[in-house]
PyMOL CGO cylinders between C-alpha atoms (Angstrom):
from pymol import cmd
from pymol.cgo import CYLINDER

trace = [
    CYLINDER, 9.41, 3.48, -3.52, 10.64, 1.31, -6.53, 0.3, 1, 1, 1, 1, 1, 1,
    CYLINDER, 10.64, 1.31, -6.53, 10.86, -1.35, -5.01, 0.3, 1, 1, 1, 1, 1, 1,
    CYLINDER, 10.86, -1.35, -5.01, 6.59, -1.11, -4.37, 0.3, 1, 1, 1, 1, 1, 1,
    CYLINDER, 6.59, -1.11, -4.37, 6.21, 0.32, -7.77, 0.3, 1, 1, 1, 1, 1, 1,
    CYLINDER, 6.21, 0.32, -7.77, 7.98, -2.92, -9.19, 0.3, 1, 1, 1, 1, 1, 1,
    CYLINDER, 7.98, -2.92, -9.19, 6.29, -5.51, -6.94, 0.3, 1, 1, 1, 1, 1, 1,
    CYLINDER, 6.29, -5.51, -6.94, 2.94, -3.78, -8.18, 0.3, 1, 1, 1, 1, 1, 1,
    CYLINDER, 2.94, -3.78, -8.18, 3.72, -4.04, -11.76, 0.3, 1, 1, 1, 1, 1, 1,
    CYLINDER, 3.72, -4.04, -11.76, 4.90, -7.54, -10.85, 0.3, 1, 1, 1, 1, 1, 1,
    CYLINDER, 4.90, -7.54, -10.85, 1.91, -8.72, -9.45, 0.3, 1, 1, 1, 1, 1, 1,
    CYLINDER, 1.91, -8.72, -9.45, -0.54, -7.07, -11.81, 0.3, 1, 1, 1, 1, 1, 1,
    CYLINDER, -0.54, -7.07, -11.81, 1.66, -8.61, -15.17, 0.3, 1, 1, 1, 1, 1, 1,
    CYLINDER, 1.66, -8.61, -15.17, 0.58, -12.14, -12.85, 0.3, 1, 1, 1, 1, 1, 1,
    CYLINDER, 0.58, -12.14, -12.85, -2.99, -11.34, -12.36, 0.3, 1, 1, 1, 1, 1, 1,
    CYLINDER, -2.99, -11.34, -12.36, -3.50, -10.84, -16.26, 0.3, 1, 1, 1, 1, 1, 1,
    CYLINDER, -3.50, -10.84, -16.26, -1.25, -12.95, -17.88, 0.3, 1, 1, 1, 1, 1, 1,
    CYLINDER, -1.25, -12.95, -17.88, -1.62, -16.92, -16.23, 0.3, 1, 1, 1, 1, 1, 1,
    CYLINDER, -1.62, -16.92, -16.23, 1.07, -18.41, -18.79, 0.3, 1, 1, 1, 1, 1, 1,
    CYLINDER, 1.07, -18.41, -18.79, 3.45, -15.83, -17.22, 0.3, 1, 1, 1, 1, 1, 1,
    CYLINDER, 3.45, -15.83, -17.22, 2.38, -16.75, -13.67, 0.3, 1, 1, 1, 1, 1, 1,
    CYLINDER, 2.38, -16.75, -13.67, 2.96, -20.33, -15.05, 0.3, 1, 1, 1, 1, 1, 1,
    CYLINDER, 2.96, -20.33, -15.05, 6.53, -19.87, -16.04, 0.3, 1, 1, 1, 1, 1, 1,
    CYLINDER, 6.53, -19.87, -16.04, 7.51, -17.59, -13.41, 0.3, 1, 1, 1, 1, 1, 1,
    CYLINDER, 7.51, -17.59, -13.41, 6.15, -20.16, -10.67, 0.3, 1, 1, 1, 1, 1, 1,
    CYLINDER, 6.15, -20.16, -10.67, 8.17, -23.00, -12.54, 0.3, 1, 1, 1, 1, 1, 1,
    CYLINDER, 8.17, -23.00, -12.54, 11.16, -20.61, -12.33, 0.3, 1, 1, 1, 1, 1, 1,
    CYLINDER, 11.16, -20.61, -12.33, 11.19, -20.24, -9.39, 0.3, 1, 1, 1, 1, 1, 1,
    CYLINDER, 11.19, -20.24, -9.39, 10.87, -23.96, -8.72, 0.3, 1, 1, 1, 1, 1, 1,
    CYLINDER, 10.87, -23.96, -8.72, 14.16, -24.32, -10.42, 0.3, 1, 1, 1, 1, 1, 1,
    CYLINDER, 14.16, -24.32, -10.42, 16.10, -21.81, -7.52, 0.3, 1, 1, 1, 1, 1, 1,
    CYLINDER, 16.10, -21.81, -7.52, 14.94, -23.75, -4.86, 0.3, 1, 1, 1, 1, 1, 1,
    CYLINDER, 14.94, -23.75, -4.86, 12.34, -24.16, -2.88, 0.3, 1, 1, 1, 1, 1, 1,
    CYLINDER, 12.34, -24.16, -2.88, 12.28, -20.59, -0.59, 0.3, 1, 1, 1, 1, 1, 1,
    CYLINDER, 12.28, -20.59, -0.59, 12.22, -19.11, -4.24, 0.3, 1, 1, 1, 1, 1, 1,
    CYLINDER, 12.22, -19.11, -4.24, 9.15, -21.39, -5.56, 0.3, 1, 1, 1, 1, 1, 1,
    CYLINDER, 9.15, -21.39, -5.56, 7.09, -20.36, -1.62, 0.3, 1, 1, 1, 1, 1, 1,
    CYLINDER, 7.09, -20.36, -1.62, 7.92, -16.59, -2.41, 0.3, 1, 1, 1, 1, 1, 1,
    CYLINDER, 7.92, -16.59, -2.41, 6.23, -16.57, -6.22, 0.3, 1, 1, 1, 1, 1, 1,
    CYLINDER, 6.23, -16.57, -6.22, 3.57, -18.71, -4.86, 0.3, 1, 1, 1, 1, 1, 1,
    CYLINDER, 3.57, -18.71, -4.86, 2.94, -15.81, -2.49, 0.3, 1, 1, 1, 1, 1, 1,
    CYLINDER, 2.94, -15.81, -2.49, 3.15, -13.61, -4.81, 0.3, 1, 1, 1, 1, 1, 1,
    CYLINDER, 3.15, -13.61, -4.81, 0.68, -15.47, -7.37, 0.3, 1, 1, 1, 1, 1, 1,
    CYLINDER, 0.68, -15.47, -7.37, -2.14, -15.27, -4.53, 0.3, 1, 1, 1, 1, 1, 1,
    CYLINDER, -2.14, -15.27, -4.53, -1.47, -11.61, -4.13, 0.3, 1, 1, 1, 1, 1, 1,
    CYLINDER, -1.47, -11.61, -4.13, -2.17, -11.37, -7.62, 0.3, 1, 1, 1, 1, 1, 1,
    CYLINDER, -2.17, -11.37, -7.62, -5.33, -13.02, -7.39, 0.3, 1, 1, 1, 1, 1, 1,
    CYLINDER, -5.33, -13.02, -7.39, -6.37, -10.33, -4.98, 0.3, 1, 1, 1, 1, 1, 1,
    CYLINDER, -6.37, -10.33, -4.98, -4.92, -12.09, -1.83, 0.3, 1, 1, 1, 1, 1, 1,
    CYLINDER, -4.92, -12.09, -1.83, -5.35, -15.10, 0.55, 0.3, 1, 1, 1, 1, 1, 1,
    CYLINDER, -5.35, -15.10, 0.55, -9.50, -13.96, 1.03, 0.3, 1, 1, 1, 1, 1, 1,
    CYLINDER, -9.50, -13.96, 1.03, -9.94, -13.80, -2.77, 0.3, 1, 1, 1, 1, 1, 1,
    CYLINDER, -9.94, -13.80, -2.77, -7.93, -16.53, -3.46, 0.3, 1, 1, 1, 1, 1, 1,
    CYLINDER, -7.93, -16.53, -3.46, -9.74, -19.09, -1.27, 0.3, 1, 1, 1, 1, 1, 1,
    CYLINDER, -9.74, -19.09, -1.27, -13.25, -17.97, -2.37, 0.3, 1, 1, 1, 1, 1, 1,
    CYLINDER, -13.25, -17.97, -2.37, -11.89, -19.19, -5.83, 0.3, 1, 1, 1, 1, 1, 1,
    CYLINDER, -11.89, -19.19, -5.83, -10.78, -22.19, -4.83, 0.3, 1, 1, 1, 1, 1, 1,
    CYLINDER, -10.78, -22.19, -4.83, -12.80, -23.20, -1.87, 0.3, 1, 1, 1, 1, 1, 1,
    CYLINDER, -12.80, -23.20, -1.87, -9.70, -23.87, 0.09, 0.3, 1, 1, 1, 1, 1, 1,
    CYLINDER, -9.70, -23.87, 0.09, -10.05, -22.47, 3.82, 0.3, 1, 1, 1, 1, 1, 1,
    CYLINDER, -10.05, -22.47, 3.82, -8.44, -19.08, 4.67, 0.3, 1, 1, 1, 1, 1, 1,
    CYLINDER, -8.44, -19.08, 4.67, -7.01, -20.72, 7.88, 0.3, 1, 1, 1, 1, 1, 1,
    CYLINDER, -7.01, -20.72, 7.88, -5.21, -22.71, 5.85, 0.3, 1, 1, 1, 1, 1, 1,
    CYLINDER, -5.21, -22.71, 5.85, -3.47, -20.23, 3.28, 0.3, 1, 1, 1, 1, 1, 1,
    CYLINDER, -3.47, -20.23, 3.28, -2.79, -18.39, 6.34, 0.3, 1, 1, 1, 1, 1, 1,
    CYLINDER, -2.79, -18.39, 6.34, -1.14, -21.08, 7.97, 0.3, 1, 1, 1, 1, 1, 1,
    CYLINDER, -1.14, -21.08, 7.97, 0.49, -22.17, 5.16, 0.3, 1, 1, 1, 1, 1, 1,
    CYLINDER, 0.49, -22.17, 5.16, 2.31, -18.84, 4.60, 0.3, 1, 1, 1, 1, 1, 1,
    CYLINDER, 2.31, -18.84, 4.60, 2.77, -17.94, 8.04, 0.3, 1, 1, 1, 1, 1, 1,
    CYLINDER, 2.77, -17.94, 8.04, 5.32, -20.59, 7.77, 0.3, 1, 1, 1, 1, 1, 1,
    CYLINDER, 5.32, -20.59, 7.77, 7.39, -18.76, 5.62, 0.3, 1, 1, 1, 1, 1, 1,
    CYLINDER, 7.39, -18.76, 5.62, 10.86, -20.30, 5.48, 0.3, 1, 1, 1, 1, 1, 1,
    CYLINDER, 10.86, -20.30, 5.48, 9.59, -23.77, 7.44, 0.3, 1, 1, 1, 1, 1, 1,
    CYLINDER, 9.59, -23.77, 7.44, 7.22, -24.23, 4.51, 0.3, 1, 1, 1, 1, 1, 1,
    CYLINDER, 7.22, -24.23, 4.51, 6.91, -27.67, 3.87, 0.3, 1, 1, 1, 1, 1, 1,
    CYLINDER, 6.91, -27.67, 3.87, 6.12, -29.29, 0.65, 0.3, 1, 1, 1, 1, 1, 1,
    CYLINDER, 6.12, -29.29, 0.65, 2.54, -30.77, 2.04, 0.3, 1, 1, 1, 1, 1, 1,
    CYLINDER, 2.54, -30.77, 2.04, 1.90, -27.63, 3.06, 0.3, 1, 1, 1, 1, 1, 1,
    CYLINDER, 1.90, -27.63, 3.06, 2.64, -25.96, -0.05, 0.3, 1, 1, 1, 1, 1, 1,
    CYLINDER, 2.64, -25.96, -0.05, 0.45, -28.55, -2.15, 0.3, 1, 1, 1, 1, 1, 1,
    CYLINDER, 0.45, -28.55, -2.15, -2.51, -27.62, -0.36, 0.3, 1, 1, 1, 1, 1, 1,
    CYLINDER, -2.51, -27.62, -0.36, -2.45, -24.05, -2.01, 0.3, 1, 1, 1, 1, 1, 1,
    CYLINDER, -2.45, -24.05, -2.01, -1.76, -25.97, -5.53, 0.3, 1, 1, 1, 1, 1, 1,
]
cmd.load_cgo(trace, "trace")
């Protein structure tokens, strides 16, 4: 239960504050690359997930789904095309 109650405070602190999405997505950049695929995940939650998120930016929802069904054998090309 806290765990969900702290990944929804999380998430919402993303969705309304973009410098904080900024840092937290360079943060996690710095632990590695797992750790920058996991915040980028969590930043298109934020936005109201992968549907949402590619109405905003016009990029396919076959490819944010394929791109994080990769999960731990995300690649940096595929990673780009969500940036």
């Amino acid at each position: 239960m806290l765990s969900s109650y702290y990944r929804n405070g999380r998430l919402e602190c993303l969705r309304e504050n973009p410098e904080v999405t900024a840092d937290y997505l360079n943060n996690a950049l710095e632990e590695g690359l797992e750790s920058f695929f996991l915040a980028l995940n969590d930043a298109v939650n934020a936005c109201g997930g992968q549907e949402s998120f590619s109405q905003k930016t016009g990029l396919p929802c076959r490819i944010l789904a394929q791109v994080f069904s990769e999960g731990e054998n995300a690649t940096i090309a595929g990673i780009s095309k969500v940036l």
